[in-house]
N, C-alpha and C positions, 0 to 999 in steps of 0.2 A: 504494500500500500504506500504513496508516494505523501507527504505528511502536506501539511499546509505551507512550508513554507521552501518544499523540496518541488521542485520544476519537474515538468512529466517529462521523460527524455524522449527524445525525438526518435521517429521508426528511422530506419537504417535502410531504408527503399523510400523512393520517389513515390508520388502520390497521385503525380499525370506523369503519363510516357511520356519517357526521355529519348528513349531506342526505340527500333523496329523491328520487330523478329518475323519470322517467317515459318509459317506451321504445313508441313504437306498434307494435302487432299489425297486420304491412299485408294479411293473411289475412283481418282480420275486417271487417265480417260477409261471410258466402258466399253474397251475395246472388242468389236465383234468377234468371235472365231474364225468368221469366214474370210477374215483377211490375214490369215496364215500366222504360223509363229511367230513371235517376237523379234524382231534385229535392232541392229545397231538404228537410233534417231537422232540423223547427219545434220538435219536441218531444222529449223522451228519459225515459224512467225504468228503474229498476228494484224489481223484485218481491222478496217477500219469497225465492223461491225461486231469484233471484239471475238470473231470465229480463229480456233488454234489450228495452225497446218500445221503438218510435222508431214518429213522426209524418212520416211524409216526406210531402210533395204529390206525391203520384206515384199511377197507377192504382190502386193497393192501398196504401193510405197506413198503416192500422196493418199494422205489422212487428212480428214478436217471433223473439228469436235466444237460444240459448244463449251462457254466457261463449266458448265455442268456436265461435260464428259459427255455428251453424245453424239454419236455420229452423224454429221451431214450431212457429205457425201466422199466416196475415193474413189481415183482413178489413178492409172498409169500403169497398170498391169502390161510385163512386156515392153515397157519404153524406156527403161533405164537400166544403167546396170551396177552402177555404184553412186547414188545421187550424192552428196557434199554438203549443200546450202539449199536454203529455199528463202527466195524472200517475197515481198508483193510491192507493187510498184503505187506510183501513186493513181492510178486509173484501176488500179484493183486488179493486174496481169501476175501472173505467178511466175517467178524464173527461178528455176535450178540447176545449178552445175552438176557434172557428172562427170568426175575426175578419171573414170574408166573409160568414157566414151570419147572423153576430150572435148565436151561441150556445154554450151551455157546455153538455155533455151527457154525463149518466153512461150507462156499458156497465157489462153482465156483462165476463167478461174472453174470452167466445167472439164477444163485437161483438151480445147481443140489449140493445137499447135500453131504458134504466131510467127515466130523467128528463131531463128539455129545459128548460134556462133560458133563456130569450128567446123570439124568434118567429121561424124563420126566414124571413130575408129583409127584415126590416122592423127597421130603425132607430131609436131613441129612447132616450131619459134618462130616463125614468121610472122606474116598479116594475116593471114585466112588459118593457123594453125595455132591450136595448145597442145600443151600440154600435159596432162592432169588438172585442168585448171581448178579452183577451191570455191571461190565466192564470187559472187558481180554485186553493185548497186548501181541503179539507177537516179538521174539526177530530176528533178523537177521539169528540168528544159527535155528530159528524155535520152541525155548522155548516159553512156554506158561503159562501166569500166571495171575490168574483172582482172582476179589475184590470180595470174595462169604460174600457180603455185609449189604442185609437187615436184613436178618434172621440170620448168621453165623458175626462175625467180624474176619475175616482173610486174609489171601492171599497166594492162593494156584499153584503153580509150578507144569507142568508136561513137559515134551520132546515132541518133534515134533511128534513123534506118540499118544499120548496125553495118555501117560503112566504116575503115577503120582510120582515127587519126593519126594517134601514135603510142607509143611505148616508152616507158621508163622504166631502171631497175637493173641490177644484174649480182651473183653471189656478192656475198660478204657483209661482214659486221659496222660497215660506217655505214652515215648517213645516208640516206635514200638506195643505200643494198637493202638483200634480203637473203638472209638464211631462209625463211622458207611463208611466205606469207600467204597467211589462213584466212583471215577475212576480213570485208573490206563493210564501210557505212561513209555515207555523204551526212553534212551538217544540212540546216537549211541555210548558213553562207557559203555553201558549196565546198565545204574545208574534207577532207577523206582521209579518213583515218582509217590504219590497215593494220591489222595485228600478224605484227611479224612471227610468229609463237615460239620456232624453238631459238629465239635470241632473248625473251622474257621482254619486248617491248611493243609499244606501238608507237607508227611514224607518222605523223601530219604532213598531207602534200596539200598543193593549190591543184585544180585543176589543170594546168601544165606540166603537173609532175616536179613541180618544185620542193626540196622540202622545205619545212616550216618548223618543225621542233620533233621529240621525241619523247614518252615517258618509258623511266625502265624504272628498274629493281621494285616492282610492286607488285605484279604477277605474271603467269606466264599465259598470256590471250589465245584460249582457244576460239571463244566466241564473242562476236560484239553484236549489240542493238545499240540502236538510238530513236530516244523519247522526241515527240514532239518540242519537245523545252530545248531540245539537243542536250540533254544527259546520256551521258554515255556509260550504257552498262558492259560490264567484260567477266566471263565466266573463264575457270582456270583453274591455277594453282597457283600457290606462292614460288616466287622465283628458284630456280633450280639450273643447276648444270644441265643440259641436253643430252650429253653426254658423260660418264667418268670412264678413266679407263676402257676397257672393251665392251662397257654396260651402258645401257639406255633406260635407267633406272624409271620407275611409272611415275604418277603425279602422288606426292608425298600428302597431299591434301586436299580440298575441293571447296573455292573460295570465287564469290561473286562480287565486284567491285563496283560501286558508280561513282564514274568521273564528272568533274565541270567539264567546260569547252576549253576551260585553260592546264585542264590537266590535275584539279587542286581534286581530292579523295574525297568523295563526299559521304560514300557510305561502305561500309563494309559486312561481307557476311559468309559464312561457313558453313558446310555441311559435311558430314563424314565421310571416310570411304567407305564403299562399297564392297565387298569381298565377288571376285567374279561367280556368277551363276548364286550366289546367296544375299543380294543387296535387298536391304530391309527399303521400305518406303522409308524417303528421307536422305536416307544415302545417297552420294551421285561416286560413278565409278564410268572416269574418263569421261569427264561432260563437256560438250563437244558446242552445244548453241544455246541462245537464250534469249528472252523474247516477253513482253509486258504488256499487260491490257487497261486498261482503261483505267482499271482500278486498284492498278500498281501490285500486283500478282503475279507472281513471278514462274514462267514454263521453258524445262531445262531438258535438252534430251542431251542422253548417255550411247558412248559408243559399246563400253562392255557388259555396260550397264541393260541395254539393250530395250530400252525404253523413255518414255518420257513422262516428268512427274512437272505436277501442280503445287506452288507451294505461297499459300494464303498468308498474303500481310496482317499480319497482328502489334497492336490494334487498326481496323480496317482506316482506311485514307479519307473516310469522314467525320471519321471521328477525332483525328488526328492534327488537322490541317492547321488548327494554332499551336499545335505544344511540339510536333513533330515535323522535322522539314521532309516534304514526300520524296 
């Protein structure tokens, strides 16, 4: 009992949220049987109308689900063969890379075929050729410019008719090289930011392929999005050798960041590994994209992981809007 002239001692927890944690939906998505086992989910976005794509390598690889887990519709059965990214443009077109087929190709959003950048099947550095390429964004004017990634280190520019401008980029660790760049997002001042991943940075060019700056030692960018706001979220791990010795060691952690436009850490957040073929909901094991709705909910898909999980802001982004920056 605290006497009359003894002060009640203060609780030892805040009393409005200070943080944002992040709680998974292990409901989501309701994935049908009829769209085959599980794979690896290479790609993720979301639409204006707040519906989840996912790229999974699986017989029916485009997926689309409601915030609520249910199925859409899917297509692509047969048209891919290792898809990478998936993003949606701003006219609502779906493009995905396909680092086996060596192309990057825009859909309507019911899967009818619009435009093919590359050759399927065929290899090269050139102008009409990738190489495994990784990612594309498109720009508001309808520029296109895609991370021709595994095979190639560059990043190459073409106009809205997918005629090509030019190219920047070649091995290596300074400025505007690439060890091996993963994936690419336009700001709305057209600034592109390209997550170099096994160098642990991402590099800011202008649209000419200039660069502009770089952030490193903060994680190692497997995945980017960008917010309307231009926040820039990045899925990964904390920085790590790529290599030691004759080992290619896995990702020691699984860690989501969001940046300013200037680079400054605005938020950070962690989830565990995953053990392969035994990951609990919640865990991410090699999470590969990531991707935010409306209502700042966060959707990650996993390469060994072999899925993709929903994970609910708590407390939700209405509640929060004074005490918590979104």
């Amino acid at each position: 009992m605290v006497s009359k002239t003894e002060k009640a001692p203060f609780p030892s927890h805040p009393l409005e949220p200070t943080v944002v944690e992040y709680e998974v939906d292990p409901a989501w998505p309701k994935r049908p049987a009829r769209l085959g086992p599980p794979e690896a989910v290479a790609g993720i976005a979301v639409d204006r109308d707040d519906l989840v794509w996912c790229a999974q390598r699986a017989e029916e690889p485009i997926q689309v689900y409601t915030t609520a887990g249910d199925l859409v519709r899917s297509w692509g059965r047969g048209q891919f063969s290792a898809p990478h990214t998936l993003r949606i443009d701003g006219q609502g077109n779906v493009w995905a890379s396909d680092f086996e087929q060596h192309t990057v190709r825009q859909f309507t959003p019911e899967g009818r075929l619009l435009m093919t950048l590359g050759v399927a099947g065929q290899a090269g550095d050139d102008q009409a050729h990738f190489n495994r390429p990784t990612d594309v964004a498109v720009t508001p004017a309808g520029d296109i410019f895609v991370t021709d990634g595994y095979g190639n280190r560059r990043v190459v520019h073409f106009d809205g008719h997918g005629r090509f401008v030019k190219q920047w980029g070649a091995f290596g660790s300074g400025p505007g090289q690439f060890v091996l760049p993963h994936q690419i997002v336009v700001d709305s001042k057209g600034t592109l930011y390209v997550a170099d991943r096994n160098s642990g940075r991402i590099q800011l060019f202008d649209q000419q392929g200039h660069f502009l700056q770089q952030w490193t030692h903060i994680i190692m960018p497997w995945g980017l999005w960008i917010s309307p706001q231009d926040d820039i979220w990045c899925c990964g791990s904390s920085p790590q050798w790529w290599r030691k010795g004759d080992q290619y060691p896995p990702p020691k952690d699984q860690i989501c960041v969001r940046f300013a436009g200037d680079g400054r850490v605005m938020q950070l957040w962690t989830a565990p590994v995953g053990k392969d073929g035994q990951a609990k909901p919640g865990e991410l094991n090699w999470v590969h994209c990531i991707a935010l709705d409306s209502r700042c909910d966060i959707y990650v898909g996993e390469i060994n992981g072999k899925r993709a999980q929903r994970f609910v802001r708590n407390p939700p982004l209405s509640e929060t809007s004074a005490q918590v920056d979104p």
